[in-house]
C-alpha positions in Angstrom: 105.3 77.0 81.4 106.0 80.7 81.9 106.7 83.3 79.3 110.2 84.4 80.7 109.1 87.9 79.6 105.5 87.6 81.2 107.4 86.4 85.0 109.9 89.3 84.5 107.1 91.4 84.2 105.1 89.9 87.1 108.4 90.5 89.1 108.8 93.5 88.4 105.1 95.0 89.5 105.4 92.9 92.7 108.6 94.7 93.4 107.0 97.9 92.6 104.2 97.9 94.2 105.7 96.0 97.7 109.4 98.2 97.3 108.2 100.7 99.9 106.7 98.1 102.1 108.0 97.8 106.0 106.2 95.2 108.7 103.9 97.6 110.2 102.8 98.7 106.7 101.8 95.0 105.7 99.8 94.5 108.4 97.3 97.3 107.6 95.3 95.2 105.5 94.9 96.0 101.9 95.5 98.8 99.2 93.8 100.5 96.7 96.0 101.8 94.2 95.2 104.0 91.4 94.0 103.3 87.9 96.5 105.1 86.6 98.9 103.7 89.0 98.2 100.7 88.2 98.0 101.2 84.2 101.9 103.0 84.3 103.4 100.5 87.0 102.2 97.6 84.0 103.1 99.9 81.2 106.4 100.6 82.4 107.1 96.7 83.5 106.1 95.5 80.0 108.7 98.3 78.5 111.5 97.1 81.1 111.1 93.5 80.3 112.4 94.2 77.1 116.2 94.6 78.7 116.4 91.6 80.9 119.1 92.2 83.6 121.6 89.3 82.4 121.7 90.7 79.2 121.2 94.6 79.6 122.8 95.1 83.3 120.8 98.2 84.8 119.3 99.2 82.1 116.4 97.4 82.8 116.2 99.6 86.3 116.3 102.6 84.2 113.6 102.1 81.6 111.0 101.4 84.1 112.0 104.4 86.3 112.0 106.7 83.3 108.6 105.2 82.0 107.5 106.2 86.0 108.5 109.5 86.2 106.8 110.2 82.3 103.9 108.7 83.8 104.2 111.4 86.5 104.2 108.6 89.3 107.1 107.5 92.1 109.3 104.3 91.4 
């Protein structure tokens, strides 16, 4: 079974990571992200699970885009 925590977190990297995507975008293969991408976007999902939306409401939202823009990278 799945941490609840662990899926939240899953969710919210896929989201990040396929927010800005549009139809022609996906179909240009794949991406290379970053390191450090790739380090904040799991840093800041690990520090958003921590408010889970039924509990917390957008606060959630707002930990992980704070946590972005510390890291010095977009949503």
């Amino acid at each position: 079974m799945i941490n609840f925590k662990q899926g939240l977190a899953a969710l919210a990297v896929t989201l990040a990571v396929s927010a800005p995507a549009s139809p022609s975008y996906a179909q240009g293969g794949s991406r290379e992200i970053s390191r450090e991408r790739a380090h904040a976007i799991h840093q800041c999902s690990v520090l958003a699970a921590r408010y889970p939306q039924y509990l917390w409401g957008n606060m959630e939202i707002y930990q992980y885009r704070a946590c972005m823009t510390e890291h010095g990278q977009p949503e």
